[in-house]
C-alpha positions in Angstrom: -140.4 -89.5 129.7 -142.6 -89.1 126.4 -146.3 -89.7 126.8 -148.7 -91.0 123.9 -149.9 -88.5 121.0 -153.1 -87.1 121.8 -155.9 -88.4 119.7 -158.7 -86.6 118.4 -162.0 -86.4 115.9 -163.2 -83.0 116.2 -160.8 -80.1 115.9 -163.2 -77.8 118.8 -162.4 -80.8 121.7 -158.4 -80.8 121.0 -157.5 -77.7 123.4 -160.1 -79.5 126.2 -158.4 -82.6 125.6 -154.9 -80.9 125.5 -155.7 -79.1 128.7 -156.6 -82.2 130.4 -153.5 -84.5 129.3 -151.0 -81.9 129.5 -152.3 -79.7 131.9 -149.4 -77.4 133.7 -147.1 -78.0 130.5 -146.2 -75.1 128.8 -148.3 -73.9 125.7 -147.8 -70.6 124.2 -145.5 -68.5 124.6 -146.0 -64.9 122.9 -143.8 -61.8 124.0 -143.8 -61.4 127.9 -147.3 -63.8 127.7 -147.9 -67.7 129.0 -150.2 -70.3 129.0 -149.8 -73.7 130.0 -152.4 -76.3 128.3 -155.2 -75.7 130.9 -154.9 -71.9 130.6 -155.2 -72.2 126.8 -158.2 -74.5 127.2 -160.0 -72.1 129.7 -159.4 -69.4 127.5 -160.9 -70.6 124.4 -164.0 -72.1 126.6 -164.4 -68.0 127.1 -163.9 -67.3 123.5 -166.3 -69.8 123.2 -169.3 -68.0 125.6 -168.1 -64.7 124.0 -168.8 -65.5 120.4 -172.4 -67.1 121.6 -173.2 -63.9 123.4 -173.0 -62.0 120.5 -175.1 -64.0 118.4 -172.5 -66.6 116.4 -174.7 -69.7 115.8 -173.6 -73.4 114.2 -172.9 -72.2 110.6 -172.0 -69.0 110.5 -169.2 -68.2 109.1 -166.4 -66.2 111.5 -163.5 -64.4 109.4 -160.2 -63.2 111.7 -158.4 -60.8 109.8 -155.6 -61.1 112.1 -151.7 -60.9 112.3 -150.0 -63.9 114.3 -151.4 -63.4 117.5 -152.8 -65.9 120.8 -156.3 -64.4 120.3 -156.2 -65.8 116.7 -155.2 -69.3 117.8 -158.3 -69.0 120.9 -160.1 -67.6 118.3 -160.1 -70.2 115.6 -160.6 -73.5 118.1 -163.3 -71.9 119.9 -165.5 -70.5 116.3 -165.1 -74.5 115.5 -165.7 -75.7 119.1 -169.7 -74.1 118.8 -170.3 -75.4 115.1 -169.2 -72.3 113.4 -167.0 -72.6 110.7 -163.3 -70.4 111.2 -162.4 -68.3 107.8 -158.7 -67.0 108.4 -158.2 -64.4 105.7 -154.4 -62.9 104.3 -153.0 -60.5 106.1 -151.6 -59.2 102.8 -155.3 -58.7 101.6 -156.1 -55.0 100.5 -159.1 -53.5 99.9 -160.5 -55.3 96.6 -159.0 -58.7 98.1 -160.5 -58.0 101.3 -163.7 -57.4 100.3 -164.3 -60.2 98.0 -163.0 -62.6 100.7 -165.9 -61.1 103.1 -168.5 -61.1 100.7 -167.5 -64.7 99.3 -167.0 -66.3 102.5 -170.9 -65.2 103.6 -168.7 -64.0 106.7 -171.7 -62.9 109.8 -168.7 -61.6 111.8 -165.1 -59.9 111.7 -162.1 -60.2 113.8 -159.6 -57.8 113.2 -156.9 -55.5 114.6 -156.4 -52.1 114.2 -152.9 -51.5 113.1 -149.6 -53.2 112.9 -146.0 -51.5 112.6 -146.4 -51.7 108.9 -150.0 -51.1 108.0 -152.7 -49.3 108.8 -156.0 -51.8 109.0 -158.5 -50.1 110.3 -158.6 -47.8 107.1 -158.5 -51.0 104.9 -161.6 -51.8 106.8 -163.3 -48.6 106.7 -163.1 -48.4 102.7 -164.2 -51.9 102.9 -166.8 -51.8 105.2 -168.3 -48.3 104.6 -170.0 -48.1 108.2 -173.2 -46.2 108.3 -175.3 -44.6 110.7 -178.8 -46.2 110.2 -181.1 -44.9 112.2 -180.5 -44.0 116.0 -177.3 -45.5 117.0 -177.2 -48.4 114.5 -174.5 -49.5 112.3 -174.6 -51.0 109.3 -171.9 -51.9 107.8 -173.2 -51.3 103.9 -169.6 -52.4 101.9 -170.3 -55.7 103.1 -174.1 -56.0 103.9 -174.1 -59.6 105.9 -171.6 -58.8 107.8 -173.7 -58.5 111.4 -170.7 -57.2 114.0 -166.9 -56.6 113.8 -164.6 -56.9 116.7 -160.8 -55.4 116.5 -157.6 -55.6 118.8 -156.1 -52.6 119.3 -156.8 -48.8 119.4 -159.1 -49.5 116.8 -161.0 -45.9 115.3 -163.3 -48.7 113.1 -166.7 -47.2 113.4 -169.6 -49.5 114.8 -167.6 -52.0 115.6 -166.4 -53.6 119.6 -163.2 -53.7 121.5 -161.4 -57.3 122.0 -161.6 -56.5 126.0 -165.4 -55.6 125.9 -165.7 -58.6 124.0 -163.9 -60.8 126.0 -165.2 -59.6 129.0 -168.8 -60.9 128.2 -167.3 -64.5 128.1 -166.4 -64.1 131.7 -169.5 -63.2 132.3 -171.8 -65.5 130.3 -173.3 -68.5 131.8 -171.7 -71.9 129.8 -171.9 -72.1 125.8 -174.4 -74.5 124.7 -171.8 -77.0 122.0 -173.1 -78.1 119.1 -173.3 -81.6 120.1 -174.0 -83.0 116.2 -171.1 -81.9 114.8 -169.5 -84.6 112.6 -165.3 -85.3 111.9 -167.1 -84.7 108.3 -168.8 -81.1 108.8 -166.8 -77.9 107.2 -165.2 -76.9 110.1 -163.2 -73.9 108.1 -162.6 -72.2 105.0 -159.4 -71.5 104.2 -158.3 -69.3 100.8 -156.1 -70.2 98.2 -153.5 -67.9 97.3 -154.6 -66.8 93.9 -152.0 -66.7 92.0 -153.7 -67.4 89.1 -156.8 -65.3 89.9 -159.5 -64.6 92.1 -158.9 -67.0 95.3 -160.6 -70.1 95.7 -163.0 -70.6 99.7 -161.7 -74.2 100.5 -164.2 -76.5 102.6 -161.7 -78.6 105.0 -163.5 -80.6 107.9 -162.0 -82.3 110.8 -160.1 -85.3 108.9 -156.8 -83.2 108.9 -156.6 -84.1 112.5 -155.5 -87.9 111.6 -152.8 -86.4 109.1 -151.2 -83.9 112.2 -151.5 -86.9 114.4 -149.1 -89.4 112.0 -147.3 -86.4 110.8 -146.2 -85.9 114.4 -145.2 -89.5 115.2 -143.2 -90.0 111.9 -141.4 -86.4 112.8 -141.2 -87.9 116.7 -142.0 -84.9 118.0 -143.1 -85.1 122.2 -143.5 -83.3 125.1 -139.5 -82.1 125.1 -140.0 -80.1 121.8 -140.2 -76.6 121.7 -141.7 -75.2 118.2 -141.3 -71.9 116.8 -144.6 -70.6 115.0 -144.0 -67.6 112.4 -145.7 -68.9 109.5 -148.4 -67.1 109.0 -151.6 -68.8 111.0 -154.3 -67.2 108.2 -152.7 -70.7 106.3 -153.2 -74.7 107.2 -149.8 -75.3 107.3 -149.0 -73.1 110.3 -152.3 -74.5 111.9 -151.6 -78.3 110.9 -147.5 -78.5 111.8 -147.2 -75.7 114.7 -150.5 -75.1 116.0 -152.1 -79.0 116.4 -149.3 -80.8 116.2 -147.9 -79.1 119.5 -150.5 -80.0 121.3 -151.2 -83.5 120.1 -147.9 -84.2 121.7 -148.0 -81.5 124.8 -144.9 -79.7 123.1 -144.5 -76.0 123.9 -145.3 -73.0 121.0 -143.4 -70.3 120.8 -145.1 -67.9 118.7 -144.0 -64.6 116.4 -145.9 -62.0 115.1 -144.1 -62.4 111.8 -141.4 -63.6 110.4 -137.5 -62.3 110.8 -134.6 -64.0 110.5 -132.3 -62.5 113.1 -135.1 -62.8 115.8 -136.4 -66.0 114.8 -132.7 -67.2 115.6 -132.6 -65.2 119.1 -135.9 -66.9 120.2 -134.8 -69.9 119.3 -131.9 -69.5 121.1 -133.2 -68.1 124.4 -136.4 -70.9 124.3 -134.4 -73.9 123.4 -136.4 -74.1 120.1 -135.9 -77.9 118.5 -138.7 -77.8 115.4 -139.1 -75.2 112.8 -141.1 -75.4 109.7 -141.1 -73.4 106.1 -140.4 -72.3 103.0 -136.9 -71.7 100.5 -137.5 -68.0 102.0 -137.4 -68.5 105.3 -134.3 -71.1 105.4 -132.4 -68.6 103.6 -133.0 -65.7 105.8 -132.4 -68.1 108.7 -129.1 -68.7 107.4 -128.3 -65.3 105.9 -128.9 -64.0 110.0 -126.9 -66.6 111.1 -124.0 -65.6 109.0 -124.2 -62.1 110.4 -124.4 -62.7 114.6 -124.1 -66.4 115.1 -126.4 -67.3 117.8 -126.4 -70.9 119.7 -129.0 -72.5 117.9 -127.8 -76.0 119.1 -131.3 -77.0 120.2 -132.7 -77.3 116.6 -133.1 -81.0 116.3 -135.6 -81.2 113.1 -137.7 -79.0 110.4 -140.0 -79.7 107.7 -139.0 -78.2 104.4 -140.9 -78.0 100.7 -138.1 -79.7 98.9 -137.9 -81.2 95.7 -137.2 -78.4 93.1 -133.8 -78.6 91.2 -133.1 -75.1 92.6 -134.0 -75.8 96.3 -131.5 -78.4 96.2 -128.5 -76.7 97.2 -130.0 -74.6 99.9 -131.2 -77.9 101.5 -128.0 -79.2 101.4 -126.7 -76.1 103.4 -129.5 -76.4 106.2 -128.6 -79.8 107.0 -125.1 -78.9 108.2 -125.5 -75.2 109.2 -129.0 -75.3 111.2 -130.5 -79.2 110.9 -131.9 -81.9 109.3 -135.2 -82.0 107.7 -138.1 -83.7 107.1 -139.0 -83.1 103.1 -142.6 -82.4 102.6 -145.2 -82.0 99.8 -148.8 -80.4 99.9 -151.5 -78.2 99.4 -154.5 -75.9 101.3 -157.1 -78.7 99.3 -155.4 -81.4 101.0 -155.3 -79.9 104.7 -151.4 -79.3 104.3 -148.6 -81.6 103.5 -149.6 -85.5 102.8 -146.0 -86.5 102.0 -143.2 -86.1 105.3 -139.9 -87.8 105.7 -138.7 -89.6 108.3 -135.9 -88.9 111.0 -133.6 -91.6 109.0 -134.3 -90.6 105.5 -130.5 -90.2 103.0 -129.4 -86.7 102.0 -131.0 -87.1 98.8 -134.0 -88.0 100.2 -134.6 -84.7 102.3 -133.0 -82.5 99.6 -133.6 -83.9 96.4 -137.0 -85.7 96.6 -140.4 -84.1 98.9 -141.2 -87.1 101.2 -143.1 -89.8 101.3 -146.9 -90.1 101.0 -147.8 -90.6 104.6 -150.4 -93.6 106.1 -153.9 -93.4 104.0 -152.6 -91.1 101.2 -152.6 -92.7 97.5 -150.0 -90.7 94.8 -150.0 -91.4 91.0 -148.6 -89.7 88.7 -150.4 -88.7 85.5 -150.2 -87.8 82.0 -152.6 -84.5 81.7 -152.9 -85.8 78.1 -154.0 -88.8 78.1 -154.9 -89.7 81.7 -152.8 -92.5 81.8 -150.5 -93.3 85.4 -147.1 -92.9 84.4 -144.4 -95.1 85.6 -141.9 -94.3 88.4 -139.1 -91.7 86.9 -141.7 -89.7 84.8 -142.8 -86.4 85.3 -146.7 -85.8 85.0 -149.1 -84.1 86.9 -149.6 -85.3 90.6 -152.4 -86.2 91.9 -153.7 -87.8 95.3 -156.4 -89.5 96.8 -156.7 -88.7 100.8 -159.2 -89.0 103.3 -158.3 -85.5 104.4 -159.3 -83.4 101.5 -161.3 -80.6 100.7 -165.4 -80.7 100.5 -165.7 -78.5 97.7 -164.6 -75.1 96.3 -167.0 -72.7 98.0 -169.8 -72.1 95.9 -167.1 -72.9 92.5 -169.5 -76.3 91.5 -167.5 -76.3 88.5 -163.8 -75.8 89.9 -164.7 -78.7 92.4 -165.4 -80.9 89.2 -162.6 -80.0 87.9 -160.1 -80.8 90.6 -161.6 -84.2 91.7 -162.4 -86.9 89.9 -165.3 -89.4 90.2 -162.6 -92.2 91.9 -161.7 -89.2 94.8 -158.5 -88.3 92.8 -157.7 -84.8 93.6 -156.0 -83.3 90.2 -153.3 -80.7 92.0 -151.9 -78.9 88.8 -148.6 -79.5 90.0 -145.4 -81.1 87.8 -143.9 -84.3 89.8 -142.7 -87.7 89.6 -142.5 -90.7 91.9 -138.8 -92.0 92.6 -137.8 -95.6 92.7 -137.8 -95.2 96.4 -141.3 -94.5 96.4 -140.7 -90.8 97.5 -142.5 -88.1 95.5 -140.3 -85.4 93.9 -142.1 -82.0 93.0 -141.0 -79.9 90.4 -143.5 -76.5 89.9 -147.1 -76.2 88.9 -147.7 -77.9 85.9 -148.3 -74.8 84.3 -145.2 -73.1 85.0 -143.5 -75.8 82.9 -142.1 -74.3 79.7 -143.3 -76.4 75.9 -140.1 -74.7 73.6 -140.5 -76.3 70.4 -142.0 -79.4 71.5 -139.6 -80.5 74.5 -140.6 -80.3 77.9 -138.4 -77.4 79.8 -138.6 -77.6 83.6 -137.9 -73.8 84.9 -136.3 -74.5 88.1 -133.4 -76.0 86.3 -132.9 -72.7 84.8 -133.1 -70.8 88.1 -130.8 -72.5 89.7 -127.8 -72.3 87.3 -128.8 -68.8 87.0 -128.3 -68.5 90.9 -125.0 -69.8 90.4 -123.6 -67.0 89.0 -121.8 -64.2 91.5 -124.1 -61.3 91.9 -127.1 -63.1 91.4 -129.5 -62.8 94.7 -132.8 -64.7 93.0 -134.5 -65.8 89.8 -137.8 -66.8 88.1 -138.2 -68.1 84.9 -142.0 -67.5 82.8 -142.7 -68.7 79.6 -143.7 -66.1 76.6 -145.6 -66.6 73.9 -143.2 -67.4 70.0 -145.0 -68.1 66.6 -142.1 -69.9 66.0 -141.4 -72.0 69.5 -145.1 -71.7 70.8 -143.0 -70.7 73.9 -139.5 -69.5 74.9 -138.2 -69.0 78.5 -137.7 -65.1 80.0 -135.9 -65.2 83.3 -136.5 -61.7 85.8 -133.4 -61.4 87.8 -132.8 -59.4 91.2 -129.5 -58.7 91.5 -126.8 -57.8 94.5 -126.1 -54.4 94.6 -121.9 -54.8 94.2 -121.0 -55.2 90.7 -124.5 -56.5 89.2 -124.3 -58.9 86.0 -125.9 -58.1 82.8 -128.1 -60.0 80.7 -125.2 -60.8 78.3 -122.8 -62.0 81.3 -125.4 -64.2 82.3 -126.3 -65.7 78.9 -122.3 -66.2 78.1 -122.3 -67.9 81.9 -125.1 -69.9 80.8 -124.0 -71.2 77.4 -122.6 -74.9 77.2 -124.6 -75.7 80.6 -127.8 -76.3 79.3 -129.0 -76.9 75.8 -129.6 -73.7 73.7 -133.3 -74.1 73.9 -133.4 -73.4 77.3 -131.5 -70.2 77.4 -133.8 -67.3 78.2 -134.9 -65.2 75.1 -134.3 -62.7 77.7 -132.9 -61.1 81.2 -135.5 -59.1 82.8 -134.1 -56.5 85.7 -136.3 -56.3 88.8 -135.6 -55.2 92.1 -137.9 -57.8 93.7 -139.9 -60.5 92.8 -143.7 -60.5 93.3 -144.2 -63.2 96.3 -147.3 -64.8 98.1 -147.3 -64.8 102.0 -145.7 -68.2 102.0 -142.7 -66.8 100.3 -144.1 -68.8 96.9 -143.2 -66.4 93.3 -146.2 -65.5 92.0 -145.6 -66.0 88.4 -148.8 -65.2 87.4 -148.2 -61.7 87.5 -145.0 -62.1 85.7 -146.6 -63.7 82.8 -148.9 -60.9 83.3 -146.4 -58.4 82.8 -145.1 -60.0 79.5 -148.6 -60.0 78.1 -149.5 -56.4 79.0 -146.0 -55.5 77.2 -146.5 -57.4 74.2 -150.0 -55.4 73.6 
């Protein structure tokens, strides 16, 4: 029998109040390790004393460097639960990256791990760092001056800086954490990175408001205490925190959780845990499937996934998941806007889910917008979408003039992303605004160009950047990966092209890559494409 969502106001009290409603109920599930709902909430209490015993205050600012892991989840509820503010940084970060997140972020402290089977962090962290000797047994760590202690996981060589288990152990020991007991649903409770795509990344200022959006996000998905969800997105970004993390325990559903991403054993763990929800990008679904093609596995259990639909080229992978692993619920959003704002429902048509990205959910106001004029367009035009939410950010960390930029004196949050509203009321995205393509005056969309180029055999994936032309202001240049047997050439693809779209639209050229640069959400980064074209063009 289902029980009630869980409500909350302050993101620190959800695992107390998970603990306490759902109590011996499965919560985590990581490798050979479990908690149920109390054991997750007794262990972030110790968190909790751990991080007061080594001087973390309300305000300071906590970064965790750290793959998907339980600690990170303990970790980030129990920086929150004593008025600190939680600042989960890329695992993708090198050093530059890394440093600039640090010393942005005003981070006091560090949680890290030493090493994963792909990358060595605790030398990132030396060369970032720099730590010192200063003066009898003292370290300073002088890359990053403010930075007043580092923890790590693992066999970590990281001069000055403490075990996870010596740390830990002092929150078994410590006498109860005093809670900040004026913390406000308004107060930054975390500051989460954009991707930087387009340049430096932006610190974004979310408080507690996001928990109303998990909360109806999970009743229009009706998830309950029978789902199982699989967590591999990675948990340094709000959508892994807002649709695995609370959302399975607003309604006492069990996590299981990887350390990253793979298609073939995301399928066995969903077989051997019953999984029912998944969540993700294009990427993911088409791994998913890809590793289902090669060892089928009984994956019977899925019952519902959310999925950033919309884009012409998305559409036919969308299509596929429905039949071969389940339906979905489309969605829309953004790290500004604490995650998706747009989800739909269990009933939605097959256009809905695959052709359109959900509808706006309870509270959150869409319009679509000329970036011209300013005028709100009618339904059926694309624009620039924007919203208005309760659940958006505070402000770009010390950015004063990005903030004014993105919001508007009404509360309008200006995304920088191409859309339009649908006569169903359901919001279709298409790219960032940006990415569309001005070829001699008409409007050129680059996903429709993707995806016809994906149509042809021997085509694994496309991206399509505009170049600069005296002539057209702009013409479209598509970089192609190709499969290994019998590859295409630029002129096969042009000829396969011709007569399917209008001739502006046809790439002034094929670029050759063997992969495509991608974010850790499995998003193109374009930027550096455009990049590319400008550095050759010098």
């Amino acid at each position: 029998m289902t029980e009630t969502l869980l409500r909350c106001d302050l993101l620190g009290e959800l695992p107390s109040l998970a603990g306490q409603r759902w109590g011996e109920r499965k919560a985590l599930t990581f490798g050979g390790r479990v908690w149920n709902y109390q054991q997750f909430s007794e262990e972030v209490d110790a968190v909790a004393r751990a991080l007061h015993a080594i001087g973390v205050r309300c305000g300071d600012r906590v970064a965790l460097w750290l793959p998907n892991c339980p600690e990170i989840q303990f970790l980030f509820f129990a920086v929150i639960k004593i008025g600190a503010l939680a600042v989960p940084l890329n695992t993708r970060y090198r050093a530059n990256e890394l440093e600039f997140a640090l010393k942005h972020s005003g981070a006091r402290f560090l949680f890290g791990c030493a090493r994963t089977a792909t990358t060595d962090y605790d030398a990132i962290l030396a060369e970032v760092l720099r730590p010192a000797t200063a003066g009898g047994a003292s370290i300073a760590f002088t890359g990053v001056p403010g930075l007043a202690a580092a923890v790590m996981l693992g066999d970590a060589r990281l001069s000055g800086s403490a075990a996870w288990e010596s740390f830990r152990a002092n929150g078994e020991a410590a006498l109860p954490t005093p809670v900040e007991t004026q913390i406000r649903p308004s107060d930054a409770a975390m500051m989460m990175f954009t991707s930087g795509t387009t340049g430096r990344p932006k610190g974004v200022l979310l408080n507690h408001a996001g928990l109303r959006l998990c909360h109806d996000r999970a009743r229009i998905m009706e998830l309950d205490d029978r789902d199982v969800q699989l967590t591999y997105l990675p948990l340094f970004h709000i959508y892994a925190i807002g649709y695995s993390v609370i959302m399975s325990m607003m309604c006492g559903a069990s996590q299981v959780l990887m350390e990253f991403f793979r298609g073939d054993e995301a399928l066995r763990l969903i077989e051997q845990h019953r999984v029912t929800a998944i969540h993700g990008f294009e990427a993911h679904f088409a791994d998913l499937l890809a590793a289902q093609a090669k060892a089928r596995r009984d994956i019977s259990s899925l019952r519902t996934a959310s999925f950033a639909t919309g884009a012409d080229s998305v559409r036919p992978l969308a299509e596929r998941v429905q039949t071969e692993l389940c339906p979905t619920a489309a969605s829309y959003g953004l790290t500004e806007l604490w995650g998706g704002i747009t989800i739909t429902g269990p009933h939605a048509t097959l256009s809905q889910r695959c052709e359109a990205s959900g509808l706006p959910q309870p509270g959150i106001e869409v319009r679509i917008v000329d970036v011209d004029s300013g005028a709100v367009l009618p339904h059926g035009t694309v624009g620039e979408i924007q919203v208005r939410s309760y659940a958006r950010l505070i402000e770009y960390y010390q950015d004063p003039a990005a903030t004014a930029a993105a919001l508007d004196e009404e509360g309008w949050f200006r995304t920088g992303d191409a859309g339009l509203l649908r006569e169903d009321g359901h919001l279709r995205y298409f790219s960032r605004y940006k990415d569309m393509l001005k070829v001699g005056g008409e409007n050129v969309a680059p996903a429709e160009i993707e995806e016809l180029i994906c149509k042809l055999a021997g085509v694994r994936a496309a991206a399509v950047v505009g170049q600069k032309s005296e002539r057209l202001q702009e013409v479209p240049v598509a970089f192609v990966v190709t499969s290994a047997d019998e590859p295409p050439t630029e002129a096969s693809i042009l000829e396969f092209m011709r007569g399917k779209i209008a001739r502006f639209k046809l790439p002034a050229r094929i670029v050759f890559v063997d992969e495509l640069p991608m974010t850790s959400t499995g998003k193109v980064q374009k930027e550096v494409l455009r990049q590319r074209l400008r550095q050759e063009a010098v």
